[in-house]
N, CA, C and O atoms as CSV, one atom per row, in Angstrom:
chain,resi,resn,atom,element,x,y,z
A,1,UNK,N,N,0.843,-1.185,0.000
A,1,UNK,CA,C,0.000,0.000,0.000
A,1,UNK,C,C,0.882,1.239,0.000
A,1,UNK,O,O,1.986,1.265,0.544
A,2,UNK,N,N,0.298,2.326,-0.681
A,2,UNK,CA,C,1.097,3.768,-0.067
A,2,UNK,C,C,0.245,4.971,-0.254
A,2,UNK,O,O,-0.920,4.858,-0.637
A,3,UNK,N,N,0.602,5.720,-0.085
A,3,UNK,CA,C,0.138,6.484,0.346
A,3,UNK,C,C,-0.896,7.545,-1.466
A,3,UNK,O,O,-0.005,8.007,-2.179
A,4,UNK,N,N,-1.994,7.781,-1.919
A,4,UNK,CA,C,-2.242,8.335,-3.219
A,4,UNK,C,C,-2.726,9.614,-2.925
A,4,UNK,O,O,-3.776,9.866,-2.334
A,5,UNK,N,N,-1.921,10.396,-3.360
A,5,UNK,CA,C,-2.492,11.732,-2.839
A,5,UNK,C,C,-3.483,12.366,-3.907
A,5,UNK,O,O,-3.550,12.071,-5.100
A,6,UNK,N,N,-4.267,13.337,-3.188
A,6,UNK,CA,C,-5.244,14.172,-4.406
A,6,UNK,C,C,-4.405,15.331,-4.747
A,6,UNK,O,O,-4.113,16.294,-4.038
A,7,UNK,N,N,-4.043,15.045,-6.055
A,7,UNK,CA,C,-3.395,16.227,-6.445
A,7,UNK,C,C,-4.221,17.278,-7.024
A,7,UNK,O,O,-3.436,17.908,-7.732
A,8,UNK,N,N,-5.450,17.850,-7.120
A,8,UNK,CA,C,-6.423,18.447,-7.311
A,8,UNK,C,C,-6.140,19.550,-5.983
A,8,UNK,O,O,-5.753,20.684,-6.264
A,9,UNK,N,N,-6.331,19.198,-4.678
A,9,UNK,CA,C,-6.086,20.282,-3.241
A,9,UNK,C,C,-4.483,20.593,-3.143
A,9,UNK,O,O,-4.071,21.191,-2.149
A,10,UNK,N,N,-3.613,20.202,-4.133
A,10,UNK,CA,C,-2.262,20.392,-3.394
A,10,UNK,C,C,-2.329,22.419,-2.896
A,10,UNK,O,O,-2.141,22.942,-1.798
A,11,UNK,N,N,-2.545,22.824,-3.757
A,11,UNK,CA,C,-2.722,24.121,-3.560
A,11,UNK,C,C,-1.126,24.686,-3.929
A,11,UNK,O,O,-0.979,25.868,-4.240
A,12,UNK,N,N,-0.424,24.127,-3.894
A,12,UNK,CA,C,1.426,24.487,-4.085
A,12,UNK,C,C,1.424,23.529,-5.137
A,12,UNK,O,O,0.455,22.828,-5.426
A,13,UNK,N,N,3.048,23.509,-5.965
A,13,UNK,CA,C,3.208,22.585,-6.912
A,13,UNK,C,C,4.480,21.786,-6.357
A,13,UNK,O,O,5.672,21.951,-6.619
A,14,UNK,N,N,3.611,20.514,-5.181
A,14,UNK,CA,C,4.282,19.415,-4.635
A,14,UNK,C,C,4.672,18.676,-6.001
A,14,UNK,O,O,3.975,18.471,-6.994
A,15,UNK,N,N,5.519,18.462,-5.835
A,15,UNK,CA,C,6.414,17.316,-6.557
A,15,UNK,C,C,5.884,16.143,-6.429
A,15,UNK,O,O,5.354,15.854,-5.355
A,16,UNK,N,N,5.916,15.139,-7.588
A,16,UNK,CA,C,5.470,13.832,-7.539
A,16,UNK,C,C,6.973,12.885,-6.777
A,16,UNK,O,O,6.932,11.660,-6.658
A,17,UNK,N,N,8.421,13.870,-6.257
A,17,UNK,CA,C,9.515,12.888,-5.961
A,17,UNK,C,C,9.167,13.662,-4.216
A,17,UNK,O,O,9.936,13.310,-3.322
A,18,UNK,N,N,8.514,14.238,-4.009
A,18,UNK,CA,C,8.030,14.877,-2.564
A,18,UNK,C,C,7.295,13.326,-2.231
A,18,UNK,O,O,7.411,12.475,-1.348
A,19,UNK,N,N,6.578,13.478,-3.324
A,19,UNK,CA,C,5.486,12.161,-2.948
A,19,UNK,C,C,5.954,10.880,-2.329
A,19,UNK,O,O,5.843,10.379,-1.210
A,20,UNK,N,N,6.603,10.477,-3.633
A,20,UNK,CA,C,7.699,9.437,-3.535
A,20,UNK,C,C,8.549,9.030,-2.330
A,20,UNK,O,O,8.757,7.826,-2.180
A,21,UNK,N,N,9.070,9.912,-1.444
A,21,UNK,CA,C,9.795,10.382,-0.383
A,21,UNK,C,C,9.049,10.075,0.252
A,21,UNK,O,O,9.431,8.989,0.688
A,22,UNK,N,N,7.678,10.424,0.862
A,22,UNK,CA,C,7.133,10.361,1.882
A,22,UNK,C,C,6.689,9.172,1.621
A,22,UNK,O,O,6.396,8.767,2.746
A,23,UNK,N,N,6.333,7.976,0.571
A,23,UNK,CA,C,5.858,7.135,0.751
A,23,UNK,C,C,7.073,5.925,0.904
A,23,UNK,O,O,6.795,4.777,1.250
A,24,UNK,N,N,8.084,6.257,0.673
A,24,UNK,CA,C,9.329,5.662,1.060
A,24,UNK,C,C,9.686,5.560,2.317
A,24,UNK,O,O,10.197,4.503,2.688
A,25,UNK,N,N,9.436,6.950,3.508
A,25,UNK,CA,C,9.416,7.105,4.854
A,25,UNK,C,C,8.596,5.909,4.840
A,25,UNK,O,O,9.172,4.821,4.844
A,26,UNK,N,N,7.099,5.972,4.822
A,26,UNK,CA,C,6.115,5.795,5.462
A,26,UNK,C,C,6.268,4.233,5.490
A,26,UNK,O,O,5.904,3.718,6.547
A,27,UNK,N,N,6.808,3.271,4.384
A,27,UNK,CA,C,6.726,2.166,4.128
A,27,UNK,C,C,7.994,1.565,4.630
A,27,UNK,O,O,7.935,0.403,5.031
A,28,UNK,N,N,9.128,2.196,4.663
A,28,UNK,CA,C,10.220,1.817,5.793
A,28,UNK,C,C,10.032,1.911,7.438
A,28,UNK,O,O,10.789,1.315,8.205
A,29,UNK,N,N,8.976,2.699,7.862
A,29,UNK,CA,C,8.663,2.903,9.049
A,29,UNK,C,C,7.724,1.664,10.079
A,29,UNK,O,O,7.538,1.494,11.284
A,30,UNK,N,N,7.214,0.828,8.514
A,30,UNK,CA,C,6.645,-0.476,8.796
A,30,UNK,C,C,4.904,0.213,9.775
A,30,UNK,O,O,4.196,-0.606,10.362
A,31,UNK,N,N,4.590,1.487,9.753
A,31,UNK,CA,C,3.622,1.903,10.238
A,31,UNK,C,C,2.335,1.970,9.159
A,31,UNK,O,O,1.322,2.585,9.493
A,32,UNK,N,N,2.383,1.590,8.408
A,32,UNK,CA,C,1.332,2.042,7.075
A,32,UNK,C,C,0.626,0.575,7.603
A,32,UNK,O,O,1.140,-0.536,7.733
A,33,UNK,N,N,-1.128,1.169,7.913
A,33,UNK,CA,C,-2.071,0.575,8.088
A,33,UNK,C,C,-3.124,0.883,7.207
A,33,UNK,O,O,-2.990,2.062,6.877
A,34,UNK,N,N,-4.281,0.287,6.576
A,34,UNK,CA,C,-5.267,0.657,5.713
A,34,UNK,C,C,-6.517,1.920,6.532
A,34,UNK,O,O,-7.372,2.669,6.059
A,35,UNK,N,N,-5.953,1.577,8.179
A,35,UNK,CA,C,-7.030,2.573,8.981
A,35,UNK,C,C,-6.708,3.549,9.695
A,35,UNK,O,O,-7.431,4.064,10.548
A,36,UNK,N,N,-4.892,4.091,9.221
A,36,UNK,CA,C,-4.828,5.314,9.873
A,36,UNK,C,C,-5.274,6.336,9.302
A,36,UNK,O,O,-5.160,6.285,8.078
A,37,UNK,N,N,-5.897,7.558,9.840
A,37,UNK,CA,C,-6.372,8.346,9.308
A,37,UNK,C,C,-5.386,9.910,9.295
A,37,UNK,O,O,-5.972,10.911,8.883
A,38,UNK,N,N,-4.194,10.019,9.666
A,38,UNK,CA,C,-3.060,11.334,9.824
A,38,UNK,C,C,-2.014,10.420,9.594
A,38,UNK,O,O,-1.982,9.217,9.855
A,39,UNK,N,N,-1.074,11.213,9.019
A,39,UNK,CA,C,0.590,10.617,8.954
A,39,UNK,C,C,1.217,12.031,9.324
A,39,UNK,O,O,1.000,13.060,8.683
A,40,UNK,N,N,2.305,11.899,10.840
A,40,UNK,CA,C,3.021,13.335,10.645
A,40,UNK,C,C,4.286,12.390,10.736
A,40,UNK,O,O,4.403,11.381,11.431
A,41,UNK,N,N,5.374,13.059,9.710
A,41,UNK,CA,C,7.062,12.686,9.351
A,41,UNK,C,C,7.576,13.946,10.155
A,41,UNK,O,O,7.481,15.157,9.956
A,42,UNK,N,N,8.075,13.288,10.998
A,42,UNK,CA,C,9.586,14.534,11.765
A,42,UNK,C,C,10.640,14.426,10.984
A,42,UNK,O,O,10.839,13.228,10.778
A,43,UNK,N,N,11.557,15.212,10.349
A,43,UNK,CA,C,12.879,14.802,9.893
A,43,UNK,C,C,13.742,15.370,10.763
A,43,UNK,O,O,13.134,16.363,11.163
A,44,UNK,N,N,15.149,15.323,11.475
A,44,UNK,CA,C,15.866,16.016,12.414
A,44,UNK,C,C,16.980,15.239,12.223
A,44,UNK,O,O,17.179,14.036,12.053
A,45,UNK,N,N,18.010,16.746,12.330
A,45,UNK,CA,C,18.930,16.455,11.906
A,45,UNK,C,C,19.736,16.901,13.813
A,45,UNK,O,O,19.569,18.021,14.295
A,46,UNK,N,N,20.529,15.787,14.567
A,46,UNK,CA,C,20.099,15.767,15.396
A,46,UNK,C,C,21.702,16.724,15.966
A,46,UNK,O,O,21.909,17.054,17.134
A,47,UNK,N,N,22.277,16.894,15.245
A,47,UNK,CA,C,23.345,17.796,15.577
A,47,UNK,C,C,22.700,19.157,15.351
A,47,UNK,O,O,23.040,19.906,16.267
A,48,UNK,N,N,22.087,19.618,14.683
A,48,UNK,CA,C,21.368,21.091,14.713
A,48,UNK,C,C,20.954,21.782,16.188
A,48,UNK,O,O,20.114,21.331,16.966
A,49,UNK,N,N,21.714,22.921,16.358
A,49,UNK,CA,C,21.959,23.602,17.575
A,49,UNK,C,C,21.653,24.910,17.059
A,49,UNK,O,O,21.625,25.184,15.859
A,50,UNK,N,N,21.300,26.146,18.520
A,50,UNK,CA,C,21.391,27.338,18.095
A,50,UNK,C,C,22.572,27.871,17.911
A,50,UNK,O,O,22.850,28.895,17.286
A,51,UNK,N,N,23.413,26.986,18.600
A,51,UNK,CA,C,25.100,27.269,18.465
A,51,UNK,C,C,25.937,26.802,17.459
A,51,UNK,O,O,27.099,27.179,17.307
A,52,UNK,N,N,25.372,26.003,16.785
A,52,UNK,CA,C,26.509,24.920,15.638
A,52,UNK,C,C,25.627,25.423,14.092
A,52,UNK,O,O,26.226,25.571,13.027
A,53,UNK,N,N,24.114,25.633,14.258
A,53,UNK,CA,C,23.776,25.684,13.139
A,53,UNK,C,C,23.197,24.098,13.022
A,53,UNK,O,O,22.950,23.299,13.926
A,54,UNK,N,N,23.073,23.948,11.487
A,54,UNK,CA,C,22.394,22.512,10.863
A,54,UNK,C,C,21.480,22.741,10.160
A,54,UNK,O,O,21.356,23.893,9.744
A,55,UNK,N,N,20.384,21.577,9.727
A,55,UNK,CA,C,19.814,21.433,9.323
A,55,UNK,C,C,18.499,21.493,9.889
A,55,UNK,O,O,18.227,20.645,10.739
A,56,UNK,N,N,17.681,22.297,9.588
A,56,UNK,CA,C,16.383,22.114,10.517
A,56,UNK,C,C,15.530,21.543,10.542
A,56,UNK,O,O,15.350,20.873,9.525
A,57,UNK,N,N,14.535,21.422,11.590
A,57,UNK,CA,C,14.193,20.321,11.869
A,57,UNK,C,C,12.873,20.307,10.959
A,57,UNK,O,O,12.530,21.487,10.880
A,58,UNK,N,N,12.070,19.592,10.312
A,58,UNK,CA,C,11.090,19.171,9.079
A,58,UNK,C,C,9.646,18.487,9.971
A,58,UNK,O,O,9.626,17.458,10.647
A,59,UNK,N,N,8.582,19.389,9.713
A,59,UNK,CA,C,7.338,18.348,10.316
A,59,UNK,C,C,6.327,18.674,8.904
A,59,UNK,O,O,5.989,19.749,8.409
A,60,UNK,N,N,5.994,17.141,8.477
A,60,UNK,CA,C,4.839,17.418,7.299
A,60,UNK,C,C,3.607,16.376,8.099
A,60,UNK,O,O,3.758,15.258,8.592
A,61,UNK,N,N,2.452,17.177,8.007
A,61,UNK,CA,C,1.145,16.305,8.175
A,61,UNK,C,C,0.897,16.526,6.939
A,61,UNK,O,O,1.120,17.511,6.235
A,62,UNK,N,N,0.084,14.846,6.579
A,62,UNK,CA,C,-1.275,14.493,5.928
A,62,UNK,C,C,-2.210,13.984,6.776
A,62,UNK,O,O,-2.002,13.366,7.820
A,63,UNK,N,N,-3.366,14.306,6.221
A,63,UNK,CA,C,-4.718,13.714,6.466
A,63,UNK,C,C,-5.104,12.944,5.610
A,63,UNK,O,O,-4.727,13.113,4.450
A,64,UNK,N,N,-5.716,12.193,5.851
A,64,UNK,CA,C,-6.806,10.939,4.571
A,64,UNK,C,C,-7.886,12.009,4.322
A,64,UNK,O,O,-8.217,12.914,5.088
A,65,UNK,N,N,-8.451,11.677,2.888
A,65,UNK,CA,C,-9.591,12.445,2.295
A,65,UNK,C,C,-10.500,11.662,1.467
A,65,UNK,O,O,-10.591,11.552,0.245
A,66,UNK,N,N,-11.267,11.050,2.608
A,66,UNK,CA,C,-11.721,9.575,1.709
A,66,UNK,C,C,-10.293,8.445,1.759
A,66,UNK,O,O,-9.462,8.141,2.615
A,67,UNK,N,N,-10.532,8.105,0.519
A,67,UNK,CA,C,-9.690,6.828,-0.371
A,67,UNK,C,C,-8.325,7.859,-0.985
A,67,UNK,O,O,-7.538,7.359,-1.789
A,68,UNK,N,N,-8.144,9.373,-0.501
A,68,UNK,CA,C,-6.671,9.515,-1.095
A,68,UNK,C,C,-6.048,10.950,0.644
A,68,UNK,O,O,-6.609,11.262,1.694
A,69,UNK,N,N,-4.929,11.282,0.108
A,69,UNK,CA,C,-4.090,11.835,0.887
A,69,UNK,C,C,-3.953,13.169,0.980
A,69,UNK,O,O,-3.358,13.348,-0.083
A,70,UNK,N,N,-4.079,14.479,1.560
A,70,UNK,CA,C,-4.004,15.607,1.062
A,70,UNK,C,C,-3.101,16.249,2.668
A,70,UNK,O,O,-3.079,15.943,3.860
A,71,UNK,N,N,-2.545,17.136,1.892
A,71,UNK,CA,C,-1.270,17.923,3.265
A,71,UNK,C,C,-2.490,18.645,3.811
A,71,UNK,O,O,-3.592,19.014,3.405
A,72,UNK,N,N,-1.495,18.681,5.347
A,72,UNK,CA,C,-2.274,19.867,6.226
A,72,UNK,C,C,-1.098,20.698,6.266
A,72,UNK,O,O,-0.995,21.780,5.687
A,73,UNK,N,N,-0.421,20.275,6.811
A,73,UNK,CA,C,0.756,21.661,6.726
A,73,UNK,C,C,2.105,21.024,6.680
A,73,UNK,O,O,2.365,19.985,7.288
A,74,UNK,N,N,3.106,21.798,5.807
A,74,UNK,CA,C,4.605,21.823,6.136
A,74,UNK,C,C,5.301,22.546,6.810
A,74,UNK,O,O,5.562,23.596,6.221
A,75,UNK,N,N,5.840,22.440,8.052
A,75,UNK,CA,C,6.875,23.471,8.886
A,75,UNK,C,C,8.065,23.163,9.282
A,75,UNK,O,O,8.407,22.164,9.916
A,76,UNK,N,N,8.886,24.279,8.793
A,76,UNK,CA,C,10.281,24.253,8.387
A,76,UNK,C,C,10.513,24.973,10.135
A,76,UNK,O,O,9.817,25.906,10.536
A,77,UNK,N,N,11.557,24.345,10.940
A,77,UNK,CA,C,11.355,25.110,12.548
A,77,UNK,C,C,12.826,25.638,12.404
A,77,UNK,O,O,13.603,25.295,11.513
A,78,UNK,N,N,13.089,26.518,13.410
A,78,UNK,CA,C,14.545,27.305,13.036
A,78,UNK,C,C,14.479,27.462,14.934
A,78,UNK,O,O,13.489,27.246,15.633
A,79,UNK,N,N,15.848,27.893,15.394
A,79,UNK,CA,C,16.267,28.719,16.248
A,79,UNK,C,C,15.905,29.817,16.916
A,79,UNK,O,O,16.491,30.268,15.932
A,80,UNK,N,N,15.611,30.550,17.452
A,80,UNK,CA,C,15.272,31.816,17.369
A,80,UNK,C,C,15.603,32.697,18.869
A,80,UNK,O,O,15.669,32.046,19.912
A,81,UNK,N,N,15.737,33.717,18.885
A,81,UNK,CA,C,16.248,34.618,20.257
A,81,UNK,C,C,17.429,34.160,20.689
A,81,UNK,O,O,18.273,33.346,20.315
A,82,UNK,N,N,17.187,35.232,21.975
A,82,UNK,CA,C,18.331,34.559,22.426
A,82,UNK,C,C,18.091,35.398,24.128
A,82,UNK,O,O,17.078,36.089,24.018
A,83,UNK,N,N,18.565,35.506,25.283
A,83,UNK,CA,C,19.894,34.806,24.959
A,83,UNK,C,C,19.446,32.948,25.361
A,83,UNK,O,O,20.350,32.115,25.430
A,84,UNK,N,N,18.640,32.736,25.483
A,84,UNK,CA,C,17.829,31.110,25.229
A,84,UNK,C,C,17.307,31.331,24.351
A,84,UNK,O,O,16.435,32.182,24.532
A,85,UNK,N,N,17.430,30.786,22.867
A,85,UNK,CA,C,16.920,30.607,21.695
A,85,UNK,C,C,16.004,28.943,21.940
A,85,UNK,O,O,16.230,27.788,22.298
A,86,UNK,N,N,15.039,29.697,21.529
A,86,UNK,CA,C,13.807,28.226,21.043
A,86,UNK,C,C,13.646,27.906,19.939
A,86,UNK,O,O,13.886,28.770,19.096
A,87,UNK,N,N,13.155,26.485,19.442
A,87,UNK,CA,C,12.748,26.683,18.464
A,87,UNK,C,C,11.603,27.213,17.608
A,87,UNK,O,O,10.666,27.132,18.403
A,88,UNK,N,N,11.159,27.649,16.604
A,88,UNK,CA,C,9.968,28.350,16.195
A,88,UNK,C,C,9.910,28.123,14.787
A,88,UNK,O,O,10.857,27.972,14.015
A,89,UNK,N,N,8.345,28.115,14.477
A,89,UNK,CA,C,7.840,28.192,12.821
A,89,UNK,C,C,8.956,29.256,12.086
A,89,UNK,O,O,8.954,30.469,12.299
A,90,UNK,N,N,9.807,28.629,11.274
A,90,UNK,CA,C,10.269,30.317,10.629
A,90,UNK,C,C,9.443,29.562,9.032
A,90,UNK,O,O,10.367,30.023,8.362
A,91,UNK,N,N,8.891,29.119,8.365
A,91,UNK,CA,C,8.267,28.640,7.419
A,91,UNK,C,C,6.846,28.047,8.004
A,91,UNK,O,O,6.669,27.659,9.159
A,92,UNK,N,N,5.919,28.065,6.992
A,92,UNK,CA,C,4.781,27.121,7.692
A,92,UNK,C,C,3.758,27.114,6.232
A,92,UNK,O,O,2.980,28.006,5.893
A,93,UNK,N,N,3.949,26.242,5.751
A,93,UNK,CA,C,3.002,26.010,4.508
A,93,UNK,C,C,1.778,25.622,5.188
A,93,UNK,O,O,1.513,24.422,5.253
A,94,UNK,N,N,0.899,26.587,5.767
A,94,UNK,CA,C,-0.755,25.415,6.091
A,94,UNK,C,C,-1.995,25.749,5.047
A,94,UNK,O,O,-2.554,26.789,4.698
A,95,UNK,N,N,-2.169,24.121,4.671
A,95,UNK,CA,C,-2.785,23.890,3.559
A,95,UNK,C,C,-4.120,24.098,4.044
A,95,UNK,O,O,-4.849,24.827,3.372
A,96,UNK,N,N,-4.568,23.574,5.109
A,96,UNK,CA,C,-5.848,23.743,6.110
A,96,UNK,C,C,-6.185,24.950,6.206
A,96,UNK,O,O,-7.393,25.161,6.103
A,97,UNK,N,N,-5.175,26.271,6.454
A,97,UNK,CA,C,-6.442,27.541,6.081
A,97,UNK,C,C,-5.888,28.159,4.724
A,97,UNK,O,O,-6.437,29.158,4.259
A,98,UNK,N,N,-4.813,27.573,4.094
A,98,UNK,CA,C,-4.497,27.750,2.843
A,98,UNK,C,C,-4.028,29.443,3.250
A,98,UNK,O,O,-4.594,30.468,2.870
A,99,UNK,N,N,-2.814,29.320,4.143
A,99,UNK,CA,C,-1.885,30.717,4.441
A,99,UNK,C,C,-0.614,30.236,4.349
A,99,UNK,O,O,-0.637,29.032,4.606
A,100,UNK,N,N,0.708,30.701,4.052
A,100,UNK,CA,C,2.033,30.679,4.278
A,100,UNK,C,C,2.045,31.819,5.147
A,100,UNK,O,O,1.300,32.789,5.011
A,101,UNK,N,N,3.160,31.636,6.303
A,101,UNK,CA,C,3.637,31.980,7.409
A,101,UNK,C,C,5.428,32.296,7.188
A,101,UNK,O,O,5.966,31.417,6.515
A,102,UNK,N,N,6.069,33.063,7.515
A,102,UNK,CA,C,7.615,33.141,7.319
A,102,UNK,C,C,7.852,34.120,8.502
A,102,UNK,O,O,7.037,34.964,8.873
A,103,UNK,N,N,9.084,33.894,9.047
A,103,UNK,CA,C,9.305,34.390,9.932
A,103,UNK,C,C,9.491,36.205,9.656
A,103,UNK,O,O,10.161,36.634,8.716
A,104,UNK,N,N,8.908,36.945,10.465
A,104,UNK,CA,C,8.487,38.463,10.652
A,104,UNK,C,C,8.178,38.894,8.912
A,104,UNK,O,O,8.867,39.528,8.113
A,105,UNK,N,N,6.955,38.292,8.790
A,105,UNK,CA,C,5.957,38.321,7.489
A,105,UNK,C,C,4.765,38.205,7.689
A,105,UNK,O,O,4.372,37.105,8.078
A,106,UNK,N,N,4.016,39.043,7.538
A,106,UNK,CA,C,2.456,38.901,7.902
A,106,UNK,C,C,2.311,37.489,6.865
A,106,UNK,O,O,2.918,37.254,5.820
A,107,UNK,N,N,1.271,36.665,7.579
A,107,UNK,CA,C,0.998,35.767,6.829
A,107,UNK,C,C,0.434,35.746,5.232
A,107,UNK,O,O,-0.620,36.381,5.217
A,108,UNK,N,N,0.745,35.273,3.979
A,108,UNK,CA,C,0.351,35.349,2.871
A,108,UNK,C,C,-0.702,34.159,2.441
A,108,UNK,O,O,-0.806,33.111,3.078
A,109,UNK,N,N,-1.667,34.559,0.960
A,109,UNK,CA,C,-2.242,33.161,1.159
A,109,UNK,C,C,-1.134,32.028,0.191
A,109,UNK,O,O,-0.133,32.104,-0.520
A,110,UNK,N,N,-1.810,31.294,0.571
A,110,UNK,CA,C,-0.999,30.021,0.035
A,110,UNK,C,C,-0.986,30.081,-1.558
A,110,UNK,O,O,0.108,29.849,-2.073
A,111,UNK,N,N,-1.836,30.304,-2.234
A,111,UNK,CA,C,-1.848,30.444,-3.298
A,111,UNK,C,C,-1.160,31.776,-4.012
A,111,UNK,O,O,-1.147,31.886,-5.238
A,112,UNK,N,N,-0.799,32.411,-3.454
A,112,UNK,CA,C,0.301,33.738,-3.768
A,112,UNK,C,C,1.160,33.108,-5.073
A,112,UNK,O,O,1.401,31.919,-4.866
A,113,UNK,N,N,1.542,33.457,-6.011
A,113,UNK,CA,C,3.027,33.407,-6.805
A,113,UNK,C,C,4.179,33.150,-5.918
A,113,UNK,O,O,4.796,32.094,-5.774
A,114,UNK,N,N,4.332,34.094,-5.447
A,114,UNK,CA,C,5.110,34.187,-4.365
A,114,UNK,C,C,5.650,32.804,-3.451
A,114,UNK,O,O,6.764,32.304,-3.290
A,115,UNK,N,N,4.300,32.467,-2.957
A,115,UNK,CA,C,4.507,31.443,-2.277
A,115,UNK,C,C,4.995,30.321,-2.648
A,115,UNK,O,O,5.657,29.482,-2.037
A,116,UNK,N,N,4.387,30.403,-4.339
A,116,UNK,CA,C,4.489,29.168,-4.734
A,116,UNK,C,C,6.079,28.917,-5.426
A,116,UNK,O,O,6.665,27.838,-5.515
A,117,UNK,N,N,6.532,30.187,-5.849
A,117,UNK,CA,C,8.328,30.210,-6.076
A,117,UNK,C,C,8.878,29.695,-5.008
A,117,UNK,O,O,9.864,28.959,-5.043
A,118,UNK,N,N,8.333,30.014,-4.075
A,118,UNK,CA,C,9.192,30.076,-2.990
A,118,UNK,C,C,9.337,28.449,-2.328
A,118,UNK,O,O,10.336,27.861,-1.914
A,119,UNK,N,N,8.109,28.074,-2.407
A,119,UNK,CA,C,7.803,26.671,-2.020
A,119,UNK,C,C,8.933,25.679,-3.023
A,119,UNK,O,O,9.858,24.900,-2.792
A,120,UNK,N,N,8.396,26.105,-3.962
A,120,UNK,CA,C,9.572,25.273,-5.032
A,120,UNK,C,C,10.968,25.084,-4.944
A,120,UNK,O,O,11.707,24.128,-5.179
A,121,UNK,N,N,11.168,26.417,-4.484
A,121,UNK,CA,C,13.130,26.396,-4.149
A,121,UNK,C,C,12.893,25.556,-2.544
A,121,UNK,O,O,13.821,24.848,-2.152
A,122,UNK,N,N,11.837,25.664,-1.820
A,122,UNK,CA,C,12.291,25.046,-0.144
A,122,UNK,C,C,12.037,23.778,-0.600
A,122,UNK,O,O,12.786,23.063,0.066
A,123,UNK,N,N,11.268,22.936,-1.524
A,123,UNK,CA,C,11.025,21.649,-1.514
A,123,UNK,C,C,12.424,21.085,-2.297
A,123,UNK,O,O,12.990,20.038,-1.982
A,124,UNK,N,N,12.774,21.814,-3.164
A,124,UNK,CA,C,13.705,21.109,-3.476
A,124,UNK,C,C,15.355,20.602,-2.809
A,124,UNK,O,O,16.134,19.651,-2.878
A,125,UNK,N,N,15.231,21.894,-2.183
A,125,UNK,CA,C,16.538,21.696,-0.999
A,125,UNK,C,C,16.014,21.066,-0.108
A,125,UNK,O,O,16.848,20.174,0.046
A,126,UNK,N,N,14.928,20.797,0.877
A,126,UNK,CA,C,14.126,19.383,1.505
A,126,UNK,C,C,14.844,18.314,0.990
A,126,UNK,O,O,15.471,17.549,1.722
A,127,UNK,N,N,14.791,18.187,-0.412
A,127,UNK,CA,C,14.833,16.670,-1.194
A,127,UNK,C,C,16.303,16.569,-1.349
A,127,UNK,O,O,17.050,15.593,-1.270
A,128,UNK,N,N,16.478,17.525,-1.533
A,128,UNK,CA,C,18.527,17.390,-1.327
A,128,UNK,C,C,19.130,16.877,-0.259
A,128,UNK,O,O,20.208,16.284,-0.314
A,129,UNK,N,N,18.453,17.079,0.799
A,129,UNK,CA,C,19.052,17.074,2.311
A,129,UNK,C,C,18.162,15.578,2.644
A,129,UNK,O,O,18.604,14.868,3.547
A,130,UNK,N,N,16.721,15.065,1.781
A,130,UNK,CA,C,17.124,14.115,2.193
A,130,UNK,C,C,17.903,12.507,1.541
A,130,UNK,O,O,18.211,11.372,1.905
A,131,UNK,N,N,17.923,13.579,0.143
A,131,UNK,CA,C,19.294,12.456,-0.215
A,131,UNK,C,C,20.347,12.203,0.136
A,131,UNK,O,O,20.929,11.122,0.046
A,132,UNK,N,N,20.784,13.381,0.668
A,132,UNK,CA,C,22.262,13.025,1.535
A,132,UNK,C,C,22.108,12.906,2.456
A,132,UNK,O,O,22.930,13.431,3.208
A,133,UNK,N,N,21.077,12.221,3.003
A,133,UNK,CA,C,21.156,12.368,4.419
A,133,UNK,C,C,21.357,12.551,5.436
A,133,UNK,O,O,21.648,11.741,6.316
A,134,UNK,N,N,21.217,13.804,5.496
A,134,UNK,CA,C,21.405,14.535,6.260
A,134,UNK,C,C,20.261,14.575,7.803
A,134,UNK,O,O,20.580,15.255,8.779
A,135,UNK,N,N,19.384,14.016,7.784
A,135,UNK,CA,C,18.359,13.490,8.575
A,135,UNK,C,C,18.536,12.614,9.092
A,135,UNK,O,O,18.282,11.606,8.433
A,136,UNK,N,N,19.121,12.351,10.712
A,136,UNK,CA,C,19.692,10.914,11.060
A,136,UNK,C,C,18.811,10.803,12.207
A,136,UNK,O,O,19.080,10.073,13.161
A,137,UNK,N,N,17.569,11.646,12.121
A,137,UNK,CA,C,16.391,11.057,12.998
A,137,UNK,C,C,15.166,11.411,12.162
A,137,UNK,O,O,14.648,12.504,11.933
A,138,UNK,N,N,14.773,9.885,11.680
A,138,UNK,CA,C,13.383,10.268,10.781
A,138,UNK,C,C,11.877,9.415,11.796
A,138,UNK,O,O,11.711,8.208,11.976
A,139,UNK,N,N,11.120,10.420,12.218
A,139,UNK,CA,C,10.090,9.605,12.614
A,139,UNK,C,C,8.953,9.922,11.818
A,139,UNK,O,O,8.776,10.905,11.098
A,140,UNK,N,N,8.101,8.817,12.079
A,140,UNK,CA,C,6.498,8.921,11.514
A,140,UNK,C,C,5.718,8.497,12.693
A,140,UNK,O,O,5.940,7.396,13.195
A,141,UNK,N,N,4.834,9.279,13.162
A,141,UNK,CA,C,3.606,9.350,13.695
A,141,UNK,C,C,2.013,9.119,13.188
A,141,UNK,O,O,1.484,10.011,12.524
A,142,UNK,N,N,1.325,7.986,13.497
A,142,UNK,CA,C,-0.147,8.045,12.405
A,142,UNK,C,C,-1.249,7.835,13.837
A,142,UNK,O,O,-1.171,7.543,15.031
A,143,UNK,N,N,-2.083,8.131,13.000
A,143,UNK,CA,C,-3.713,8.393,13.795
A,143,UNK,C,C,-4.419,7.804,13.326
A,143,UNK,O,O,-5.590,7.825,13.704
């Protein structure tokens, strides 16, 4: 089984090797059941510090929609303050109220140009980082 998404709601122009990826997680994770109804993928890269830098840390939900798959949100988390830096949304693709979020940016809608350039250059460096794996903590969570 894996995962068939509706590409009709993507609302961004997800990649069919985005796809691919997540159904590669999902089916190495040995968690893919016919009755979960959410999949969230953590990616973390587990040396990433506010002090060293790295790779940041990756959370994508799907939901089931019926018989196929559609995102709720992608968030890219970063560092932030100081002098205790937390982590925080500095990206946030949410497909659910259909807004992009960026750090000190009033929120835009998802469907912007804008967004959608922009989405394109972050998905593809996503897919870079996780070919080299650079992600040496991948979890999946389902509902």
């Amino acid at each position: 089984m894996s995962l068939v998404f509706n590409t009709e709601r993507f609302l961004l122009p997800v990649s069919i090797d985005l796809q691919d990826a997540l159904n590669r997680v999902i089916s190495k994770s040995g968690k893919w059941t016919p009755m979960i109804q959410s999949v969230v993928f953590n990616f973390r890269d587990s040396s990433y510090s506010s002090e060293n830098g790295g790779f940041h840390p990756i959370e994508i939900r799907l939901v089931r929609c019926n018989d196929q798959w559609i995102f709720d949100y992608i968030t890219d988390f970063a560092y932030c303050g100081g002098p205790y830096p937390e982590l925080v949304k500095e990206v946030n693709f949410n497909f659910s109220s259909e807004t992009a979020s960026f750090s000190y940016v009033p929120d835009l809608p998802i469907t912007s140009n804008d967004v959608a350039e922009f989405y394109s250059m972050w998905e593809t460096n996503f897919l870079s980082y996780v070919e080299m794996g650079v992600f040496d903590e991948i979890k999946v969570t389902v509902d």
